[in-house]
C-alpha positions as CSV (number, residue, x, y, z in Angstrom):
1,X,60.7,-92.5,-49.8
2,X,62.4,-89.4,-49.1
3,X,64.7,-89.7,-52.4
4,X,61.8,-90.1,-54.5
5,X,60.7,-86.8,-53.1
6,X,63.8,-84.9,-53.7
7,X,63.4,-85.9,-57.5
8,X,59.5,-84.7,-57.6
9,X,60.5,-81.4,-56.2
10,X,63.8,-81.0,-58.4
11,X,61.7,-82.0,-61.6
12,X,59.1,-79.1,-60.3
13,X,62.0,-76.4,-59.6
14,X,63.0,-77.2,-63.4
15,X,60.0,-77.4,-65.0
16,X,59.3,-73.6,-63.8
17,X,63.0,-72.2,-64.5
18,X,62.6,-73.9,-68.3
19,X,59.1,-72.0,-68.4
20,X,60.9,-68.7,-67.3
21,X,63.4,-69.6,-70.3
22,X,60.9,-70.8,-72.8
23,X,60.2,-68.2,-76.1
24,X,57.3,-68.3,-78.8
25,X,57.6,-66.5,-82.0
26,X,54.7,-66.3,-84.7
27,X,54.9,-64.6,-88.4
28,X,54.3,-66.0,-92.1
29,X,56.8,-67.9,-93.8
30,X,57.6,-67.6,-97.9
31,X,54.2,-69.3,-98.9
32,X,52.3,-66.8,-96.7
33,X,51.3,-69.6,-94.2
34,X,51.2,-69.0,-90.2
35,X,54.4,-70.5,-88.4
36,X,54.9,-70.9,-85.2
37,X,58.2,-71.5,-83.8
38,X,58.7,-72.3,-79.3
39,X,62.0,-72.0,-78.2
40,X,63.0,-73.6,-74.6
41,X,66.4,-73.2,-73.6
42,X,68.5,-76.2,-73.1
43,X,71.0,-77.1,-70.1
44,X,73.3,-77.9,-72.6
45,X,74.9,-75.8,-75.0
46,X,75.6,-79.0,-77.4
47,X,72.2,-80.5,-77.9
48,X,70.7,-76.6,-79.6
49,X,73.6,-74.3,-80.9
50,X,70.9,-71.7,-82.3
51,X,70.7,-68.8,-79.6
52,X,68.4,-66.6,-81.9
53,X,65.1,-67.0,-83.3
54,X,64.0,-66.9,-86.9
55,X,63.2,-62.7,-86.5
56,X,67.2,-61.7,-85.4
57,X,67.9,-63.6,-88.5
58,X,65.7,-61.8,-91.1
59,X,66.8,-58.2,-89.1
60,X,70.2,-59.4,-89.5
61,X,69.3,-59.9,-93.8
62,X,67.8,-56.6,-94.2
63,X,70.3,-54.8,-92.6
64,X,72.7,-55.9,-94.8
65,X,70.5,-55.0,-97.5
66,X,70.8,-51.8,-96.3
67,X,73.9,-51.6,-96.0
68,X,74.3,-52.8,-99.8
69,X,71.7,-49.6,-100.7
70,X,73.4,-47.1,-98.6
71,X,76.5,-48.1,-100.1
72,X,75.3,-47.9,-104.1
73,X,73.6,-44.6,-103.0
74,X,77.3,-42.8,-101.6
75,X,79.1,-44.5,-105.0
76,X,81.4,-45.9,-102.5
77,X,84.4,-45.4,-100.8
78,X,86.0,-41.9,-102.3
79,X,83.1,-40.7,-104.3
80,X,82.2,-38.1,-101.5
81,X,86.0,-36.5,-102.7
82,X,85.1,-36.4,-106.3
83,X,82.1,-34.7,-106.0
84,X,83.0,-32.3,-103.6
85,X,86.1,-32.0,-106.3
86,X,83.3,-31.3,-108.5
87,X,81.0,-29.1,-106.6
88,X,84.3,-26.7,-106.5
89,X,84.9,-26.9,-109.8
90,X,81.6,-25.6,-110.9
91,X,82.1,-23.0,-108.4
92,X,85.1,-21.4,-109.6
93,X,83.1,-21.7,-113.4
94,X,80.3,-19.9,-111.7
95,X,82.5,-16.9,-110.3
96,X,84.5,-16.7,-113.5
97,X,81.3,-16.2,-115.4
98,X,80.0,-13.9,-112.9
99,X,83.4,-11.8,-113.0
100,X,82.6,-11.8,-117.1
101,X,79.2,-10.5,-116.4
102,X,80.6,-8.0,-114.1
103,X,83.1,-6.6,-116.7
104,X,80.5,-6.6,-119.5
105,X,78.1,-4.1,-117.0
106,X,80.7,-1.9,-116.4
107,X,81.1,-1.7,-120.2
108,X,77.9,-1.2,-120.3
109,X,77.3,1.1,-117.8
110,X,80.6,3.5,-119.4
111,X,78.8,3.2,-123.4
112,X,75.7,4.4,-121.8
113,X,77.3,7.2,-119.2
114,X,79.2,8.2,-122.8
115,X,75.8,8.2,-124.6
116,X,74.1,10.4,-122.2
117,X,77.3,12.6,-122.7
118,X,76.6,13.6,-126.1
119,X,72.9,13.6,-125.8
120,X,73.6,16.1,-123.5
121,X,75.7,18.1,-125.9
122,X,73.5,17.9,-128.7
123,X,71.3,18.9,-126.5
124,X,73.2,22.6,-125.7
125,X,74.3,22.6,-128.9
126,X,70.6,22.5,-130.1
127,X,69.7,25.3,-128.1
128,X,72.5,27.1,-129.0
129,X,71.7,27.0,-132.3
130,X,67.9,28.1,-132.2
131,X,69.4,30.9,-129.9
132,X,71.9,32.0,-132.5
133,X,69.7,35.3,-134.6
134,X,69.6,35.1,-138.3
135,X,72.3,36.3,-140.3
136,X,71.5,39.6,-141.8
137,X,70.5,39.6,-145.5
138,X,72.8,42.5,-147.1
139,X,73.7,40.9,-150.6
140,X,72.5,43.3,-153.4
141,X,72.1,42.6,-157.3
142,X,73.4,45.3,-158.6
143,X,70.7,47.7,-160.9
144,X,71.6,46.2,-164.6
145,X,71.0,42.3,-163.5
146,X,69.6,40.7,-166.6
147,X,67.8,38.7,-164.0
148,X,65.2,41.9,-165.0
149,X,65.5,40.4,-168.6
150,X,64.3,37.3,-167.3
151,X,60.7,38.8,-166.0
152,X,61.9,39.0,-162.7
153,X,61.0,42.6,-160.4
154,X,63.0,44.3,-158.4
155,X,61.4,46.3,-155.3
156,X,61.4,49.9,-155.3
157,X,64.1,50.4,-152.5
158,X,66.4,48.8,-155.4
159,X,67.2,46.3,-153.1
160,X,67.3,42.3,-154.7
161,X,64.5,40.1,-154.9
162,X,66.3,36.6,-154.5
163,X,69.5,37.5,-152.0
164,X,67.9,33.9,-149.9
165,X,68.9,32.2,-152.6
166,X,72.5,33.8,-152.4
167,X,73.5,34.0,-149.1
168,X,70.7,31.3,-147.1
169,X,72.4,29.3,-144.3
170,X,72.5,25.2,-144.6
171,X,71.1,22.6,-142.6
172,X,74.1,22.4,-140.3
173,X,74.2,26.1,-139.8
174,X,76.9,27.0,-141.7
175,X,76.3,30.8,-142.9
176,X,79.0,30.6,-145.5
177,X,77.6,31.8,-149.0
178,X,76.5,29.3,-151.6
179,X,77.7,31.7,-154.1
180,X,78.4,30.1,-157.4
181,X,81.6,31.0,-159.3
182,X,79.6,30.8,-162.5
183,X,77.5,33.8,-162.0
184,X,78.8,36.6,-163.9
185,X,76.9,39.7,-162.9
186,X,77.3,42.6,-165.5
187,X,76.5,42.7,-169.5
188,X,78.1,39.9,-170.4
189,X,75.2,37.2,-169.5
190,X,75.3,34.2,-167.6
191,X,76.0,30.4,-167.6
192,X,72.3,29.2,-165.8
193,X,73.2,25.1,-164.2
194,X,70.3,23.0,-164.0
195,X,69.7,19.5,-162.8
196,X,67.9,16.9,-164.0
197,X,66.7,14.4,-162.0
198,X,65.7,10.9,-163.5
199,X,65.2,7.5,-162.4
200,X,67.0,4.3,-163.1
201,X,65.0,1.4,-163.2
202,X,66.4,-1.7,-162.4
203,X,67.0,-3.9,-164.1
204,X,67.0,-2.3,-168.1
205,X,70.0,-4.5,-169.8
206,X,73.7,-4.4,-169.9
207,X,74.2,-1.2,-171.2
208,X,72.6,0.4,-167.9
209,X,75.8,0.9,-165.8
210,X,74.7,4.4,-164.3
211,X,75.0,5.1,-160.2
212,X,72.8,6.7,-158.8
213,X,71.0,7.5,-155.0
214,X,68.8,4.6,-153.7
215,X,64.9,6.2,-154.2
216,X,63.2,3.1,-153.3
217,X,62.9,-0.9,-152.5
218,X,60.2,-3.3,-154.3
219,X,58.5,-6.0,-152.5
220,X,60.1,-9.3,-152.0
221,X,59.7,-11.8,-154.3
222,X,60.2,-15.2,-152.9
223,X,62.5,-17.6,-154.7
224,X,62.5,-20.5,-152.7
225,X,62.3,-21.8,-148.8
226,X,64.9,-24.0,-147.4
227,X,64.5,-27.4,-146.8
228,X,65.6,-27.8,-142.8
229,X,67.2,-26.1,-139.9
230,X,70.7,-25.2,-141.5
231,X,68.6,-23.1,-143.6
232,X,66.8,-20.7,-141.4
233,X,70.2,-18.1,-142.1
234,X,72.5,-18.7,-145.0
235,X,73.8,-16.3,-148.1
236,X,73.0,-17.3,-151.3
237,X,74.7,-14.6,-154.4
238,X,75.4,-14.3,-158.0
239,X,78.9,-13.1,-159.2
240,X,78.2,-9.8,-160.8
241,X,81.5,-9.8,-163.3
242,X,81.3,-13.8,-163.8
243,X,84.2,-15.8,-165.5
244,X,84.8,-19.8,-166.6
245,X,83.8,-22.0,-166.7
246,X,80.9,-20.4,-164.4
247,X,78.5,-18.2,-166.4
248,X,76.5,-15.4,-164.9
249,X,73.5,-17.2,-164.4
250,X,75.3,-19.5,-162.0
251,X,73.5,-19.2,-158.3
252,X,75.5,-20.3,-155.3
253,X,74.0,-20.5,-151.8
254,X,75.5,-21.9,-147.8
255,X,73.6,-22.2,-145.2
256,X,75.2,-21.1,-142.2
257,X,73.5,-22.6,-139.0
258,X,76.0,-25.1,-137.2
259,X,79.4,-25.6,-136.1
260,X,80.5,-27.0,-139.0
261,X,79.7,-24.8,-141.9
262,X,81.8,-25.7,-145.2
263,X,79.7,-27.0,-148.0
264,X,78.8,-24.2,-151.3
265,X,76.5,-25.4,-153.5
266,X,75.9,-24.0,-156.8
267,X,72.7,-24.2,-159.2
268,X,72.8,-23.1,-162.5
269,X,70.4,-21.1,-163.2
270,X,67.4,-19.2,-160.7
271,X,64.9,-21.8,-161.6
272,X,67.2,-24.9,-160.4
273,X,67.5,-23.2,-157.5
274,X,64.0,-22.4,-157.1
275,X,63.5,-26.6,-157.9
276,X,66.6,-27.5,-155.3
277,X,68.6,-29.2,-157.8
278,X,72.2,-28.0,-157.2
279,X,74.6,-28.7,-160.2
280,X,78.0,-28.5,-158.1
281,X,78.9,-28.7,-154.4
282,X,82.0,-28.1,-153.0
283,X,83.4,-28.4,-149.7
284,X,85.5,-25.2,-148.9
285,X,88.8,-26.0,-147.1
286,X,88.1,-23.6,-144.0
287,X,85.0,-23.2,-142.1
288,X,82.7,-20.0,-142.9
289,X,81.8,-17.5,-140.5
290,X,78.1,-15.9,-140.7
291,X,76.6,-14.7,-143.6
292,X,79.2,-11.9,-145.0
293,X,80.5,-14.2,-147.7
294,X,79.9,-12.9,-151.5
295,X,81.5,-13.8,-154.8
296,X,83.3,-11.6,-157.5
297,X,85.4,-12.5,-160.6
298,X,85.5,-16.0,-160.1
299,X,85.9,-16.2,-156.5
300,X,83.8,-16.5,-153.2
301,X,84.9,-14.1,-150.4
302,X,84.5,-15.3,-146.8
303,X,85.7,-15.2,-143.1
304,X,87.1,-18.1,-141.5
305,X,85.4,-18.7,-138.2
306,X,86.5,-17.3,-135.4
307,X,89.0,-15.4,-137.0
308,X,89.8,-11.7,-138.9
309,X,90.8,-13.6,-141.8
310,X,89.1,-13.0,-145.5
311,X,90.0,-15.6,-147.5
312,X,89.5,-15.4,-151.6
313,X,88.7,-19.1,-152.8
314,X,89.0,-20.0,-156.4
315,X,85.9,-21.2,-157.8
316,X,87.4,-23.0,-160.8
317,X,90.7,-24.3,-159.1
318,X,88.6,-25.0,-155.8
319,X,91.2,-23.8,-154.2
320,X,92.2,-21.3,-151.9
321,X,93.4,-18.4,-153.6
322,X,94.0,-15.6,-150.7
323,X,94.2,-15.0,-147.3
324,X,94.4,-11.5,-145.6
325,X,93.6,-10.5,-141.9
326,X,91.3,-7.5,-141.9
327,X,93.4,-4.9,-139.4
328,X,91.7,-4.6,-136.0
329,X,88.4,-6.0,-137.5
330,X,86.2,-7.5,-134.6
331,X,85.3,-11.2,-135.4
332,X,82.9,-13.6,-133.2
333,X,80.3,-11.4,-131.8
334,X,82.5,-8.7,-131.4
335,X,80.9,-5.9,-133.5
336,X,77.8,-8.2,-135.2
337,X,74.5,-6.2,-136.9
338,X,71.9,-6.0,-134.6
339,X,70.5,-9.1,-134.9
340,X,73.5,-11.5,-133.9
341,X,75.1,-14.2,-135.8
342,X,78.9,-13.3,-135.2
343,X,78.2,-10.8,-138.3
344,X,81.4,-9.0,-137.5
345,X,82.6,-8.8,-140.9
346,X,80.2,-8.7,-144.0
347,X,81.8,-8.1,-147.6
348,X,80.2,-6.7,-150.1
349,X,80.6,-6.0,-154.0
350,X,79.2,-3.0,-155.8
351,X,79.9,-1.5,-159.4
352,X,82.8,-0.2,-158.0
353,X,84.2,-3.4,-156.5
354,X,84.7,-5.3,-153.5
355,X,84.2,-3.9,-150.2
356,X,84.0,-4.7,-146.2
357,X,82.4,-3.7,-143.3
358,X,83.2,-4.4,-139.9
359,X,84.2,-2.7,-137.1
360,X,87.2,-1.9,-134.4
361,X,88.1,-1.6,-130.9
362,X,89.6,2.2,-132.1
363,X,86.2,3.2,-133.7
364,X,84.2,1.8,-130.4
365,X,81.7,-0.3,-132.7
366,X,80.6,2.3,-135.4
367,X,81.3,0.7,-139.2
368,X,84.9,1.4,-141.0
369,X,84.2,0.6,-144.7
370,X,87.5,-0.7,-146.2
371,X,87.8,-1.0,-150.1
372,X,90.1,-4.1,-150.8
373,X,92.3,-5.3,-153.5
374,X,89.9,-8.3,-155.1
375,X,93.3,-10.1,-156.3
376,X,95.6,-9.8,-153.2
377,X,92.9,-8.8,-150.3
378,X,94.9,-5.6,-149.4
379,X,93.2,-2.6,-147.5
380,X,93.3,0.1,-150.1
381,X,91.2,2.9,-148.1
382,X,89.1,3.1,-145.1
383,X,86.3,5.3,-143.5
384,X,85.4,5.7,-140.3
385,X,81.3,5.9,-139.6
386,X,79.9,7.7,-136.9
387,X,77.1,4.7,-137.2
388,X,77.0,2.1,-134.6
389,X,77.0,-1.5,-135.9
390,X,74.9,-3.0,-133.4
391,X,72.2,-0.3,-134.1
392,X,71.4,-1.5,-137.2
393,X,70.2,-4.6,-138.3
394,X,72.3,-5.4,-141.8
395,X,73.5,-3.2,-144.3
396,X,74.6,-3.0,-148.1
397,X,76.5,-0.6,-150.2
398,X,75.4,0.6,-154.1
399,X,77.8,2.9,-155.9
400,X,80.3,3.4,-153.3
401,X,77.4,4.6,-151.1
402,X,76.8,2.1,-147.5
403,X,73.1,1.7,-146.8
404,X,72.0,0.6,-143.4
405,X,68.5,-1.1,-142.2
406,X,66.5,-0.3,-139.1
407,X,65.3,-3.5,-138.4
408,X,65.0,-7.3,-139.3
409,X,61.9,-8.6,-137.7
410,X,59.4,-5.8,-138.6
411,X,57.6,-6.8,-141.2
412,X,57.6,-3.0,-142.3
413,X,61.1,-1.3,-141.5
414,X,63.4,1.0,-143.4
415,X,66.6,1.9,-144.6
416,X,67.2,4.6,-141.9
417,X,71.3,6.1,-143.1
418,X,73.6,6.2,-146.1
419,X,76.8,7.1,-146.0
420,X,78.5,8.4,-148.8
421,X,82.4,7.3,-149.9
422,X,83.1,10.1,-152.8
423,X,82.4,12.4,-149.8
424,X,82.8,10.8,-146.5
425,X,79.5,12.9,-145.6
426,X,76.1,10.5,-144.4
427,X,72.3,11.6,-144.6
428,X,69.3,10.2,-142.7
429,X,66.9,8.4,-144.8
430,X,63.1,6.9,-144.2
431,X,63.1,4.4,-147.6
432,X,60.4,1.7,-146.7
433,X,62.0,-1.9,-146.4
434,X,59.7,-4.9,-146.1
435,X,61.1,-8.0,-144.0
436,X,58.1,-10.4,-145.1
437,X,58.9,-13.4,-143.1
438,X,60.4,-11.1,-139.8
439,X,63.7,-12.4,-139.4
440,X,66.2,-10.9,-141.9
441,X,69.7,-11.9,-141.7
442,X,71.3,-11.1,-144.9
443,X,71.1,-8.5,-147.8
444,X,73.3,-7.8,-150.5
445,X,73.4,-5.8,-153.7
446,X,74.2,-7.1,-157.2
447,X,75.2,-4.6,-159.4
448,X,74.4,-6.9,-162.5
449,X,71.1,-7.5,-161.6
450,X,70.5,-4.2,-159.9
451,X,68.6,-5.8,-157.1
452,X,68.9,-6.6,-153.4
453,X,69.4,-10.4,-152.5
454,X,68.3,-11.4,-148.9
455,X,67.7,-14.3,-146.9
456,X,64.7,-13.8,-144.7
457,X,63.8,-16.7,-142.2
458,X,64.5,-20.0,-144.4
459,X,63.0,-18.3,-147.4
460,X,65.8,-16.6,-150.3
461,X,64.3,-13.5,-151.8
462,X,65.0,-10.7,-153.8
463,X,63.8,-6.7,-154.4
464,X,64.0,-4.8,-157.6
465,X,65.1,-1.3,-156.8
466,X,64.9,2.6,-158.1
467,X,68.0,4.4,-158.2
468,X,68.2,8.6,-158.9
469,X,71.1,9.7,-161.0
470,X,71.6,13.5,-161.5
471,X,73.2,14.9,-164.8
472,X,74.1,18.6,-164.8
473,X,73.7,20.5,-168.3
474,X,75.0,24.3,-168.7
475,X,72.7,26.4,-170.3
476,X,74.3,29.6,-172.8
């Protein structure tokens, strides 16, 4: 009897450890059902090796998962080196640039500081010159002028009626006399010079070879719009003193937007161009540089990109011809027109040849005009401009005289300066100059045509012009 009761109260002493030990878990399984799982733990380690319940397990899964995220996330072991290799990398980019920057305001800053210098001598100088009295008026005509013969009176003091016309200072204040050697006062008469002014419409045949002043510009007449992107700046030019087997109607055209800029194409005549039907294209050996190519005597002048270099390419050889390296010239955005588009170095070919204009680190950005050797590319002169190149938006030159424009998106600009060659003297001017589509990035003149050619915005154009010449006639 008393064994029996040891075993009921062992069984009873187990029964409430194993409920002290016992575990219930509840969540869904896969399907979404309710599972229930009760856990009791065993006196024996053999009969239930699982120590964890269901839950640890899936903690244990989606910590690995995790892991597996945090991992793809950092790119693994040794990415955290590359990019900081990176990051420092960008930084020294970023203060190089900002060192660039710095440099170019100080530039800056010294162009404008010598800008205010000489507005502030003009200034003084202008006031010293509306200080400055009027020269006195003492030349006389003596009392047997046959000026008197010519219906003209003399006052009663005897003095002359016309000694302003003698002895008048100039514009730039000069009070030297503008005496002519030709007038002969006394009883032998006089040799009487007059001028003639008359205009030169353009264009009036072959036999009209006459130079004259630029009067005025006609409105552009629109010859056709390019056909995509590459097109929105290009050149397009006819070669004024053509040879074979290309005749002077021949048209040639590039458009100059990309990287890559090589291909000429050439249209016969003005209405193949207008219908975009080129007759020849040919791809030039060296890249092109802006929109400062032209052609002359069988040839297309150009700069090769990124470069000084004018190169003289054969048309009828397709080859290249000549190469030269304009002296000091800025090239790549150095010295461009106002309007970009590395125009550094623009040729140009008038009745009196070929010509270029650019600019140097010794002029500080105002134009040198060079006139080169068509054959071997040589600098035969140059003239230094007191015009800066970045003021003005593009310019062209007629009769050894450079013209510059004001601007190339307003619709209505002008030509604002000429600058004259035969006497290295330059004029302002206020000639009206319409951009019709507002962005302007190359004119030219063509002597055999006696018009401007331009490239405005995708669209190629042209403008008759009115040129002054002045013939001088003595008179017995």
């Amino acid at each position: 009897m008393f064994v029996l009761l040891s075993l009921c109260l062992s069984g009873l002493l187990l029964r409430g450890d194993a409920q002290d030990r016992a575990a219930l878990w509840r969540g869904n399984d896969r399907s979404g059902r309710c599972q229930y799982t009760f856990t009791v733990a065993s006196p024996s380690e053999a009969s239930c090796p699982q120590t964890t319940g269901p839950e640890v397990e899936g903690l244990k899964a989606r910590l690995s998962m995790l892991e597996v995220l945090v991992s793809r996330l950092t790119g693994g072991p040794g990415t955290g080196a590359t990019a900081q290799h990176e990051l420092q990398e960008a930084l020294n980019q970023a203060m190089g640039e900002r060192n660039l920057l710095r440099g170019e305001k100080e530039r800056l800053e010294k162009e404008v500081e010598g800008l205010q210098r000489r507005m502030e001598d003009m200034r003084r100088e202008m006031e010293r010159l509306r200080s400055r009295p009027c020269p006195p008026q003492t030349a006389m005509v003596p009392q047997s002028h046959p000026l008197q013969d010519r219906g003209l009176r003399r006052p009663a003091d005897g003095s002359s009626s016309v000694p302003h016309l003698i002895n008048r200072p100039n514009q730039q204040g000069d009070t030297s006399s503008l005496r002519d050697s030709a007038w002969q006062y006394g009883t032998q008469g006089f040799q009487e010079v007059k001028a003639e002014v008359t205009e030169v419409p353009a264009p009036v045949g072959s036999e009209n070879t006459g130079c004259g002043e630029l009067v005025s510009v006609g409105e552009p007449m629109t010859h056709r719009k390019a056909d995509n992107i590459a097109g929105k700046y290009g050149v397009w030019m006819q070669d004024p003193e053509a040879v074979s087997p290309y005749g002077p109607s021949m048209v040639w055209r590039i458009d100059t937007v990309g990287s890559d800029v090589r291909q000429l194409f050439g249209y016969d005549d003005m209405e193949q161009l207008s219908r975009g039907f080129p007759s020849k294209v040919m791809l030039l050996p060296e890249l092109v540089e802006s929109t400062g190519a032209t052609v002359y005597r069988g040839s297309l002048y150009y700069q090769r990109r990124r470069s000084r270099t004018v190169i003289r390419y054969d048309l009828a050889s397709e080859s290249i011809a000549a190469r030269r390296d304009l002296p000091h010239a800025g090239f790549h955005g150095q010295y461009p027109y106002s309007w970009g588009g590395y125009t550094d170095i623009d040729l140009a070919v008038d009745e009196q040849g070929l010509w270029a204009v650019y600019s140097t680190n010794k002029a500080k950005g105002a134009i040198v005009i060079s006139k080169l050797d068509p054959h071997s590319l040589e600098v035969k002169k140059n003239w230094e401009t007191n015009i800066r190149k970045n003021a003005v938006a593009n310019s062209f030159i007629i009769c050894g005289k450079l013209y510059t424009v004001a601007s190339y998106t307003a619709p209505n600009t002008t030509i604002n300066y000429m600058y004259d060659t035969e006497t290295s003297q330059g004029k302002a001017l206020s000639i009206p100059f319409r951009n019709k589509y507002r962005y302007n990035s190359m004119i030219d003149y063509n002597p055999a045509q006696r018009k401007l050619f331009a490239w405005d915005n995708f669209h190629i154009v042209s403008y008759d012009l009115r040129l002054q010449q002045t013939t001088t006639a003595a008179l017995k």
